[in-house]
KETI-535641 format. One record per atom (N, C-alpha, C): residue in one letter; z, x, y. Coordinates in steps of 0.2 Angstrom, whole numbers, plus 2048, in hexadecimal, padded with zeros to 3 digits. Each point is the difference from the previous one (the first is absolute). Layout:
REM KETI-535641
AZXY;...
***
This chain:
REM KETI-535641
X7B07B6755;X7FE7FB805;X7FA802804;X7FB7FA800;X7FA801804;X8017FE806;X7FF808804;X8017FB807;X7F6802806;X7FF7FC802;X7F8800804;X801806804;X7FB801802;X7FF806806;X8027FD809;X8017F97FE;X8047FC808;X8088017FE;X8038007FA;X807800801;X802806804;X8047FE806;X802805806;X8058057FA;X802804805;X8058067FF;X8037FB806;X8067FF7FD;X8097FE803;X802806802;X8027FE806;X803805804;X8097FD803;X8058027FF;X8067FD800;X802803807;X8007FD806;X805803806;X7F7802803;X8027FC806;X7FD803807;X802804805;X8048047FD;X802807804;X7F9806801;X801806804;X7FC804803;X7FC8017F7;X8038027FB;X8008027F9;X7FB7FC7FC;X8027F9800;X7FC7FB7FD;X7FA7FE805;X800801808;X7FA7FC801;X7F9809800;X803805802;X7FD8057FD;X7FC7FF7FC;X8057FE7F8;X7FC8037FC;X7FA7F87FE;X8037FD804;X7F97F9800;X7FA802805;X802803805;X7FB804803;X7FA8057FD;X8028037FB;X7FE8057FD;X7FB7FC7FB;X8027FB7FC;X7FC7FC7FB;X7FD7FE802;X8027FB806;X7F97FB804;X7FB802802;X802808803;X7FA804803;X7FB8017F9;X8047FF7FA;X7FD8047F8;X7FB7F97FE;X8037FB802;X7FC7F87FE;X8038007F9;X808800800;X8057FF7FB;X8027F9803;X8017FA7FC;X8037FA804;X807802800;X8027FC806;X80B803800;X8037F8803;X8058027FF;X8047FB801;X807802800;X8047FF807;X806801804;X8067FC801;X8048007FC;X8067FC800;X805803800;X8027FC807;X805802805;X8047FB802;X8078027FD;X8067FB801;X8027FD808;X800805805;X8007FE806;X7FC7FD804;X8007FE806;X7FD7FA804;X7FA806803;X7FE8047FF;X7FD805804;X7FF8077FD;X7FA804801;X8008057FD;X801806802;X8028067FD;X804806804;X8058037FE;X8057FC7FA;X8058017FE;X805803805;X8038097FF;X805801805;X7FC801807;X7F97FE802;X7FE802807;X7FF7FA802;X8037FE803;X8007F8803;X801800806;X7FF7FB806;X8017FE804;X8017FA805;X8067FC802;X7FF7FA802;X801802808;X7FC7F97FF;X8007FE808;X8057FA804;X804802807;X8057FD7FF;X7FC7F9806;X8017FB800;X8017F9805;X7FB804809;X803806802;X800803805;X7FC803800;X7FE8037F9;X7FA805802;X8008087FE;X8068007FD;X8028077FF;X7FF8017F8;X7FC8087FF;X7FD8007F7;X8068047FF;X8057FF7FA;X8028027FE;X8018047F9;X7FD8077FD;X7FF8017FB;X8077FF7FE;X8027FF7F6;X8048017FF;X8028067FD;X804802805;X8018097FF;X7FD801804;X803808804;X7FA802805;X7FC8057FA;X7FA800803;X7F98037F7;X7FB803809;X7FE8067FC;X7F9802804;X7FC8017FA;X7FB801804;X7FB8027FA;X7FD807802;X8018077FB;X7FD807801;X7F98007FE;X7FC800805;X7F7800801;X7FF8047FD;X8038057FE;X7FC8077FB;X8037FF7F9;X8037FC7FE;X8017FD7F8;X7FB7FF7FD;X7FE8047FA;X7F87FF7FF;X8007F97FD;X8037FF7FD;X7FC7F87FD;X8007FA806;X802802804;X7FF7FB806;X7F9803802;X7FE805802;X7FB801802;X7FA7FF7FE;X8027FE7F6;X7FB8007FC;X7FD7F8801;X8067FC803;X7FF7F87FE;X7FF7FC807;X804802805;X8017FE806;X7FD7FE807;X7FF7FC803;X7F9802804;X8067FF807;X801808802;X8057FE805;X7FD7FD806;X7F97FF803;X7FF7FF805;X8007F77FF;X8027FE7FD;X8017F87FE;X8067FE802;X8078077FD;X8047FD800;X801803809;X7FF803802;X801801807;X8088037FF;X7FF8077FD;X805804801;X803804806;X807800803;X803800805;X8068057FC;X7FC807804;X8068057FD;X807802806;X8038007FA;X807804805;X7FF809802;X803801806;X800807802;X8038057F8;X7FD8047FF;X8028047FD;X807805803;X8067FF7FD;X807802801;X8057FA800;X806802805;X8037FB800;X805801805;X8067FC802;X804801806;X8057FF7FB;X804807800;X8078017FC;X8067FE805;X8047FC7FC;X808801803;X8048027FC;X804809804;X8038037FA;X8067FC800;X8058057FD;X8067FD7FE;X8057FF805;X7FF805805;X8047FF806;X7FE7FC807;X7FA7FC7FE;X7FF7FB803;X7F97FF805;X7FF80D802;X7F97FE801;X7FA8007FD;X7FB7FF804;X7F87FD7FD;X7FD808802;X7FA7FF7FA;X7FD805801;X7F97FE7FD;X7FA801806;X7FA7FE7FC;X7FB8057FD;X8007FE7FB;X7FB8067FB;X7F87FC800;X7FA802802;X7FB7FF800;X7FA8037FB;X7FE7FE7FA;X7FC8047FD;X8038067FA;X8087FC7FF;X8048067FD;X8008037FA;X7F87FD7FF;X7FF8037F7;X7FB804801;X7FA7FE804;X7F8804800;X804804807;X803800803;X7FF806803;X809801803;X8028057FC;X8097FE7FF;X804805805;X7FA803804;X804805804;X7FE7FD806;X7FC7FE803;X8007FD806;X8037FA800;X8027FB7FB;X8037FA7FF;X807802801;X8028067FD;X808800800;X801805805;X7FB802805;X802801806;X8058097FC;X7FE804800;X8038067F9;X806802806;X7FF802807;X805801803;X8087FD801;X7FE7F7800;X8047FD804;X8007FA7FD;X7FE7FE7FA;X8007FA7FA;X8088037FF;X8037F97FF;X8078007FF;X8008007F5;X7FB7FF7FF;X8007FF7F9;X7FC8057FF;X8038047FB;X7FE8047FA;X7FF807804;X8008067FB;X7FD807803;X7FA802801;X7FD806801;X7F9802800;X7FF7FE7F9;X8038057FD;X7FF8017F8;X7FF7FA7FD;X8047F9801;X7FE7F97FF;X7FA801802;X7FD800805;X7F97FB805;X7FA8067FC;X8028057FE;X7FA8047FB;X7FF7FF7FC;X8087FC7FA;X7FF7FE7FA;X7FB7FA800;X8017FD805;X7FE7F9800;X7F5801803;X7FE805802;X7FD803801;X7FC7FF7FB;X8048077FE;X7FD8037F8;X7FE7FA7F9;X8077FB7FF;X7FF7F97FC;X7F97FC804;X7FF7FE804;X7FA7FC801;X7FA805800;X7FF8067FF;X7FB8037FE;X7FF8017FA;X8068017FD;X7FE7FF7F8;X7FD7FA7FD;X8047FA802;X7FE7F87FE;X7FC7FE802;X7FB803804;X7FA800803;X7F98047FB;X8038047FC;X7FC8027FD;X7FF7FD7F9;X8067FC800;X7FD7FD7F4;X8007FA805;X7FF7FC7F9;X7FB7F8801;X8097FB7FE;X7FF7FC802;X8077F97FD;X8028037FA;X7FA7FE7F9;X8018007F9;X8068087FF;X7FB807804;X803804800;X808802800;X8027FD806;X808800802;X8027FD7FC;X7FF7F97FE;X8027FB7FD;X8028037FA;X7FE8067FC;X8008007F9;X803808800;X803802807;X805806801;X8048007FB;X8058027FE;X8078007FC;X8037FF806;X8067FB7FF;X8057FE805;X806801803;X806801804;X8077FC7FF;X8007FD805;X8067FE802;X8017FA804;X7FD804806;X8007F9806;X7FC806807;X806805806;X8087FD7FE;X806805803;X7FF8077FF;X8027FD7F9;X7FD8097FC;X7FB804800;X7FB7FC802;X7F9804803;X7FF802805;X8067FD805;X7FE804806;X804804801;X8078007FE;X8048067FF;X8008067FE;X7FB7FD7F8;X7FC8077FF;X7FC804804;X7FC7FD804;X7FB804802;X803800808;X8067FF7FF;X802805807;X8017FD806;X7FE7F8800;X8017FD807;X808800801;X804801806;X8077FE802;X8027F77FF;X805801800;X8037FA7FF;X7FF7FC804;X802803807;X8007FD808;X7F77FC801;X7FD8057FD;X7F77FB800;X8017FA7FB;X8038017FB;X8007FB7FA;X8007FB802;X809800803;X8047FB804;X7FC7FB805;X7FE803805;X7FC800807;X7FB7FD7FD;X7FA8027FA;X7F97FF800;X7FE7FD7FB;X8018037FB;X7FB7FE7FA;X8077FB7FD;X8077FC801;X8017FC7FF;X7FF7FA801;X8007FE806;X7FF7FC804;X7F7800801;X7FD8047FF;X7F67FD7FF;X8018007F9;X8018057FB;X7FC7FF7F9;X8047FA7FC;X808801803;X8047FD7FD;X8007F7801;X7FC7FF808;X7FC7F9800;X7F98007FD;X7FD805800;X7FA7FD7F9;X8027FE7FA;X8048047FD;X8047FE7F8;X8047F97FF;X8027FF805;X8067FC800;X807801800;X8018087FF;X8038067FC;X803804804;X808800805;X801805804;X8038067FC;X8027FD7FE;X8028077FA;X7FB8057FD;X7F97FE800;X7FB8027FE;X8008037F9;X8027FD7FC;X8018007FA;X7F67FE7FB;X7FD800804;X7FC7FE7FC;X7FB806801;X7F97FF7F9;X7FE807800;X7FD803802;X7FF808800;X7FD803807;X7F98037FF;X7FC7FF7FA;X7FA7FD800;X7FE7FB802;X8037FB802;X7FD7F8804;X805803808;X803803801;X801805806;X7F9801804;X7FD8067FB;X7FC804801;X7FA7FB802;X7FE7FC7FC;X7F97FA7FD;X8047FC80B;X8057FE801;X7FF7FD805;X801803807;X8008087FE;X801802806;X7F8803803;X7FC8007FA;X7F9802802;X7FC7F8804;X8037FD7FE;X7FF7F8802;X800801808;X806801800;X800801809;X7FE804804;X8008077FB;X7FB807804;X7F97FD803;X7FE7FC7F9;X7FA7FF801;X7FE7F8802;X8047FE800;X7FC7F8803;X8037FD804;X8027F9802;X8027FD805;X8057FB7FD;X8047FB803;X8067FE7FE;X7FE7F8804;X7FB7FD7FD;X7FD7F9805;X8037F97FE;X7FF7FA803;X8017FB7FE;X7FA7FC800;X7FE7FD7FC;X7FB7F8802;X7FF7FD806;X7FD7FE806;X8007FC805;X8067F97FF;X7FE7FE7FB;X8037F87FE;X8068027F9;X801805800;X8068017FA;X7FD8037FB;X8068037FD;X7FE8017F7;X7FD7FE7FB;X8007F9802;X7FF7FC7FA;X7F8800801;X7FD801805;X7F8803801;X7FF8037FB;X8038057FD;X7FE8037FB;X7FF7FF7F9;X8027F97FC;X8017FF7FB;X7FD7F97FF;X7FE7FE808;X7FC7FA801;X7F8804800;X7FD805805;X7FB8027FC;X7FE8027FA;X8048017FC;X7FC8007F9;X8027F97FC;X8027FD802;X8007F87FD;X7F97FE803;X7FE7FF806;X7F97FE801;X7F9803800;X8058057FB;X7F78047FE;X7FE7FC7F8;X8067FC7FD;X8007FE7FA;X7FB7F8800;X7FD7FE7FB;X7FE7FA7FF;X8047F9800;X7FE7FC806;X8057FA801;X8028017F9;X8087FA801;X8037FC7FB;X8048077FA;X7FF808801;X7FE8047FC;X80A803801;X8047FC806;X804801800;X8067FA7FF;X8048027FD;X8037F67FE;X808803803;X8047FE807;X804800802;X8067FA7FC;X805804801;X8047F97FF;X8018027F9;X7FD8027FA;X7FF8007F9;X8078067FD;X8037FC7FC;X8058057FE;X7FD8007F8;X800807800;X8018017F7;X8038007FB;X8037FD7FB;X8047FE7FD;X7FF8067FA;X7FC8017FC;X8008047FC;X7F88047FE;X8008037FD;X7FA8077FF;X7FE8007F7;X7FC7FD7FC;X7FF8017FA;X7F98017FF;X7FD8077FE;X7FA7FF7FD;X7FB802806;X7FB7FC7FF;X7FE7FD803;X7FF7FA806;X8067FD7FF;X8067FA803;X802801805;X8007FC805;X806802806;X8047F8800;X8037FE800;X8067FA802;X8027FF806;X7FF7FA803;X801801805;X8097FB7FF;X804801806;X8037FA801;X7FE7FB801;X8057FB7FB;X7FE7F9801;X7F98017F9;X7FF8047FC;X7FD7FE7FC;X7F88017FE;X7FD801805;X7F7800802;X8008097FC;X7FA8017FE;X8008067FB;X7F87FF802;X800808800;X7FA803803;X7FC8067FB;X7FB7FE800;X7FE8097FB;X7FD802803;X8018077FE;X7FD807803;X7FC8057FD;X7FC805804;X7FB8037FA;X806807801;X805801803;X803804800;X8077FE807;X805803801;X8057FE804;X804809803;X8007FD806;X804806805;X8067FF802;X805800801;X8067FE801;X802806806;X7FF7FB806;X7FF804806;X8067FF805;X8047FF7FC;X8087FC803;X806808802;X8057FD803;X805808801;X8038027F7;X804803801;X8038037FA;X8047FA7FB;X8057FE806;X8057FA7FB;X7FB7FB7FD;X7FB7FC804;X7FC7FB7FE;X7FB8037FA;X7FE803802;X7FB8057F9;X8058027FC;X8077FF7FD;X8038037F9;X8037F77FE;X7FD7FB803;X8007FA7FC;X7FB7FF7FF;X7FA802802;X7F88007FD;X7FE8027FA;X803808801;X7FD8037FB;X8058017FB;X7FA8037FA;X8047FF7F9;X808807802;X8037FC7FB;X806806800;X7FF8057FC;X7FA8037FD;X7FF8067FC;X7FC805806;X8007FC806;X7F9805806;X808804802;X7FA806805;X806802803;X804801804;X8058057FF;X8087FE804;X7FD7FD80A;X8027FC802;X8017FD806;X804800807;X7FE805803;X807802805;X8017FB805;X8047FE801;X8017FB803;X807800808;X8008067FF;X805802807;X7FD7FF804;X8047FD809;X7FB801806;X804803805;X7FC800805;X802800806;X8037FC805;X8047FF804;X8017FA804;X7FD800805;X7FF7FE805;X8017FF808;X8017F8803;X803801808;X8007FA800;X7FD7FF807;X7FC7FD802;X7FC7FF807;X8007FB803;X805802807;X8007FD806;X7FB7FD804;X7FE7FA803;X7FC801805;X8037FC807;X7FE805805;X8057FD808;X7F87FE804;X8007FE804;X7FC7FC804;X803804807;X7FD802807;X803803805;X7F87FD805;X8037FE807;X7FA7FF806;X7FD806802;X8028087FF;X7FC805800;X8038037F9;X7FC8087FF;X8018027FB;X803805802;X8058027FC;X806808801;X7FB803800;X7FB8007FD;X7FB8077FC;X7FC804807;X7FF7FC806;X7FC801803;X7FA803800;X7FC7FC7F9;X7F77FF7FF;X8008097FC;X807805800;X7FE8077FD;X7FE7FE7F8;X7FF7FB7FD;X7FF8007FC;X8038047F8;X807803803;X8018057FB;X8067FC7FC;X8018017FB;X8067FF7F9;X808801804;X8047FE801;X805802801;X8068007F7;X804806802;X8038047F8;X805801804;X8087FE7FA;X804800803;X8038077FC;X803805800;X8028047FE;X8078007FF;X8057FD804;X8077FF800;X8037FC7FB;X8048077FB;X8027FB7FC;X8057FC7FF;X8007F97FB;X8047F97FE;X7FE7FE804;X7FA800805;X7FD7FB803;X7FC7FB7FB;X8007FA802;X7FD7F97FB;X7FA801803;X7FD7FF805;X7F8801802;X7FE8097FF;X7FA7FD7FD;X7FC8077FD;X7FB802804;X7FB7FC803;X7FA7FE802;X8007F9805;X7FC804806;X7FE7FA803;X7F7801802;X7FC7FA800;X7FA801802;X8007FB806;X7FA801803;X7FE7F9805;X7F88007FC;X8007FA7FB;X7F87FF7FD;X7FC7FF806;X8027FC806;X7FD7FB804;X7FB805806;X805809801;X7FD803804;X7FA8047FD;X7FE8007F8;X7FF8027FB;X7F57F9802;X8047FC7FC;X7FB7F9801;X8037FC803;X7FD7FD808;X8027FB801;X7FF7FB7FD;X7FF7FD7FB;X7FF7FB7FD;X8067FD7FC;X8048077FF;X8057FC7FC;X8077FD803;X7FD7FF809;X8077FC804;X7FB7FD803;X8027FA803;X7FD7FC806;X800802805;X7FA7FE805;X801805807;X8077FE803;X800808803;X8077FF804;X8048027FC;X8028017FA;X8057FF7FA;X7FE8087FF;X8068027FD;X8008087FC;X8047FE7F9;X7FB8027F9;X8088007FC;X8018067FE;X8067FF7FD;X8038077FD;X8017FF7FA;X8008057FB;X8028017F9;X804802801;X8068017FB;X8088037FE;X7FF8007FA;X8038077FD;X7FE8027F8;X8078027FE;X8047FC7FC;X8088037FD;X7FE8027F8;X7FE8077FD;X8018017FA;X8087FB7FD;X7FE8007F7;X8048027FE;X8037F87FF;X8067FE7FC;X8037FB7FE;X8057FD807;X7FD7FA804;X8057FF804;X8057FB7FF;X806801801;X8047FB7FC;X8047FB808;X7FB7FE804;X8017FB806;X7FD7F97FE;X8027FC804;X7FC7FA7FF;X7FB801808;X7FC7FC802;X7FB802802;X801801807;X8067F9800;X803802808;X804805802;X8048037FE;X8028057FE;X7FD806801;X7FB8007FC;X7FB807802;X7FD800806;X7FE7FA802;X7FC7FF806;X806802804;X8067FF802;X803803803;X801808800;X8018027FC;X8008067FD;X7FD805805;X7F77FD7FE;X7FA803803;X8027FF806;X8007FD804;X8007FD807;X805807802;X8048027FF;X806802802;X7FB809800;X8018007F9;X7FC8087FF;X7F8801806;X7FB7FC801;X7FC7FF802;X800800806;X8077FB802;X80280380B;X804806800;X8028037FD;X801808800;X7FB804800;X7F97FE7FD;X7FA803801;X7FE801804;X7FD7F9802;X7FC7FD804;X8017FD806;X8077FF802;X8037FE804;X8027F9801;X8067FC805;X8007F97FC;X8007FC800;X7F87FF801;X7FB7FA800;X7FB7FE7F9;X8058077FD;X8017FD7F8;X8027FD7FC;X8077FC804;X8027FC7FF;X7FD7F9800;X7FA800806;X8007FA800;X7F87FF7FC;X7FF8057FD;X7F77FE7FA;X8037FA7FC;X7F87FC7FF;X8007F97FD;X8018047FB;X8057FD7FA;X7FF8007F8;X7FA7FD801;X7FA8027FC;X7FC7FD7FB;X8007FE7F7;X8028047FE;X8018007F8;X8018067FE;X8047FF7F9;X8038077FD;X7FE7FF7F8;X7FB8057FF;X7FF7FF7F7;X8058077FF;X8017FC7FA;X8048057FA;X7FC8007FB;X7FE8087FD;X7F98037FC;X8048027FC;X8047FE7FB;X8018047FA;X7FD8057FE;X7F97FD7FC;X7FD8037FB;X7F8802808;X804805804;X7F9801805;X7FD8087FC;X8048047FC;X7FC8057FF;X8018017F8;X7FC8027FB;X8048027FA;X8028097FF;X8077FE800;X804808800;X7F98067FB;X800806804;X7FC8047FD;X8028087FF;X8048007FD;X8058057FD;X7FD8067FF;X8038077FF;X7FC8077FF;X8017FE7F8;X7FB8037FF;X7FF8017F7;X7FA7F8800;X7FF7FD803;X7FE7FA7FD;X7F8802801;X7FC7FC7FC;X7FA802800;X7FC7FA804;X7FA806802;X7FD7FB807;X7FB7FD7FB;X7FE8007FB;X7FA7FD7FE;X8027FB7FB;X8027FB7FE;X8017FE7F9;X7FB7FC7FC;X7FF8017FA;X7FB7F97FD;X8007FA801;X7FA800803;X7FE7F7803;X8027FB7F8;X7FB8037FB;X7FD7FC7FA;X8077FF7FD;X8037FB7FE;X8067FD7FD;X7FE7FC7FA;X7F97FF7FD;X7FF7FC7FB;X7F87FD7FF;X7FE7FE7FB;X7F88007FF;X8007FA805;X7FB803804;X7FD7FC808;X8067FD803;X805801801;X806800805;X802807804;X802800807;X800805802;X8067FE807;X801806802;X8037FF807;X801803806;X8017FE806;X802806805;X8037FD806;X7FE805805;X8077FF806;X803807801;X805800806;X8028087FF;X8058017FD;X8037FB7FF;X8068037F9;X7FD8057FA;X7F97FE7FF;X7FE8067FC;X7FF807802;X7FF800806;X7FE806804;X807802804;X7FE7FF804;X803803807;X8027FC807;X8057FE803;X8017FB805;X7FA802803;X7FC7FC803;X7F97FF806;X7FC7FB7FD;X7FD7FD808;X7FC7FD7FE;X7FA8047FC;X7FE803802;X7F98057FE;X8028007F7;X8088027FD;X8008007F8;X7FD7F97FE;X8027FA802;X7FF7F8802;X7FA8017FC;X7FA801806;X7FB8017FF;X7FD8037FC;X8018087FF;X7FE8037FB;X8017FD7F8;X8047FE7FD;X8037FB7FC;X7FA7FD7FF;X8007FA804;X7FA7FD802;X7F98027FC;X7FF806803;X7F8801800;X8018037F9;X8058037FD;X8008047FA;X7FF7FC7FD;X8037F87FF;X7FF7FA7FA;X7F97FF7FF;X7FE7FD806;X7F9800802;X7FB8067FD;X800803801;X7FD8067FB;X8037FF7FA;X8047FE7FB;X8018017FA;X7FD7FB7FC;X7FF7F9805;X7FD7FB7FC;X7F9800800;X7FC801807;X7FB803800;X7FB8057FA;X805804801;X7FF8057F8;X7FE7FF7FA;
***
């Protein structure tokens, strides 16, 4: 087939992945074209706004400013980046709080070495010594360690139980999605330098800031909302309902499940396991947080709340004045109906917080299935983009849960078509 030098590169899915790697062509003077079955661009980073005022990402999401390929694409002074304090406000098991300030770049004055109820000397040196190592190789570096799960890598290397329990479940265990921590301890290592070294921010106006600026760097019309794809032949792309488009080449920039009814069943195997989480949001006339800005981590376990944030002390833009909202994060398969959980939490969270937790507005509860794709030790951080002559794909299912893999994905396409 003859196709002109105006036939666009098709691009499947407006997630961080797909508008990336249209980013990277546009810049190249590649014509693109974006279709994207949702009302809105962004994929898993979205965020609605509710009647009152209040931005609601779905899931709680930061974004780490020292991710290189954000750094490489990103113009954070647009998005008006609004970072969290570096630490967190733990609640152990027995009910009290303890704050850790700075508990990765500087792990001996954070955990307090004398009179931190978490962990020993010997912990607070390990953890010393790890962020001076991970400071020294690059992402790709760690990414490409030999791995096992991240339990058995800290037990290896000698951290106590009592830290495990206390620290690294409840923080790494809410980046993963993972309190078991079952996932791998090279993407351990890859995110623990993330925090040594960079900040833990939100957008002014939400998440979805982020996947809305690379949509308006594209040429009008160059993104088609609403469009589902119905099938991938060739050259071809099908839309539902019938309308057939050609391409000088196709990217298939969709999650894992969507991409294995895409692409040919000769490409490669397709991991399709995820993560869950489920996300609360309460509305309250002040904030618990009182403007500290830090992460609250719950450490006590068979508790249903994992995490709680206050976005709103973080950026006030995402509650209306006078209003505070709060996140609520419950890993894991919940098996409540919504009123029910909303009970649930209210109950755990005036135990916290005391109880005038009872009386926070429910705002809304998403339920994330597919919010991370499981990333097991032995599984390979880098996989083949190219699945077929001028068809290709990406996302982090190929790599590694983060936005940043999202992106690198992205840029990799882009470069292979360019080529």
């Amino acid at each position: 087939m003859s196709l002109s030098s105006a036939t666009p590169i098709i691009i499947i899915g407006a997630g961080m992945a797909g508008l990336t790697c249209a980013n990277y062509l546009h810049r190249a003077g590649r014509p693109v074209l974006v279709l994207e079955a949702a009302d809105a661009v962004g994929g898993r980073v979205r965020t609605d706004v509710t009647p009152e005022g209040f931005r609601l990402d779905r899931g709680f999401q930061v974004l780490q400013t020292r991710y290189p390929e954000v750094q490489r694409l990103m113009d954070y002074g647009a998005l008006q980046l609004q970072a969290f304090r570096s630490g967190a406000v733990i609640r152990l098991a027995d009910g009290r709080q303890t704050t850790l300030v700075n508990p990765l770049d500087q792990p001996l004055a954070a955990f307090s070495a004398l009179t931190s109820p978490i962990g020993t000397l010997t912990d607070k040196l390990r953890i010393a010594a790890l962020a001076k190592r991970v400071s020294s190789s690059s992402s790709e570096e760690l990414l490409r360690l030999p791995s096992s799960d991240t339990l058995t890598y800290l037990r290896q290397h000698g951290w106590s139980e009592q830290i495990i329990d206390s620290f690294f479940r409840p923080f790494f265990g809410g980046v993963f999605l993972d309190r078991g921590l079952s996932t791998a301890s090279n993407f351990f290592e890859f995110v623990f330098k993330q925090f040594v070294e960079g900040e833990a921010a939100i957008p002014a106006l939400g998440m979805q800031q982020i996947p809305e600026q690379l949509a308006a760097r594209l040429p009008a019309g160059s993104v088609r909302l609403n469009t589902k794809v119905e099938a991938v032949q060739g050259h071809t792309v099908q839309l539902v309902g019938g309308e057939t488009l050609q391409a000088a080449a196709v990217v298939v920039a969709v999650n894992g499940e969507a991409a294995a009814r895409l692409l040919p069943t000769s490409s490669l195997p397709i991991p399709t396991a995820w993560r869950r989480t489920t996300c609360t949001y309460f509305a309250a006339d002040a904030s618990p947080g009182k403007a500290d800005k830090l992460l609250r981590l719950n450490a006590a376990p068979g508790s249903l709340v994992h995490n709680v944030a206050f976005p709103s002390d973080v950026a006030p833009g995402y509650a209306p004045a006078g209003r505070a909202l709060i996140s609520v994060s419950a890993h894991g398969s919940q098996a409540l109906s919504d009123a029910n959980l909303t009970v649930r939490l209210r109950e755990e969270l005036a135990a916290w917080f005391g109880p005038a937790a009872r009386q926070w507005q429910h705002l809304r509860t998403y339920h994330i299935p597919q919010a991370l794709p499981v990333y097991a030790s032995g599984q390979p951080p880098f996989q083949p983009l190219q699945v077929g002559e001028n068809l290709y794909r990406c996302g982090d299912y190929t790599s590694y849960p983060s936005l940043n893999a999202a992106m690198a994905t992205g840029r990799k396409v882009a470069e292979a078509l360019l080529a």
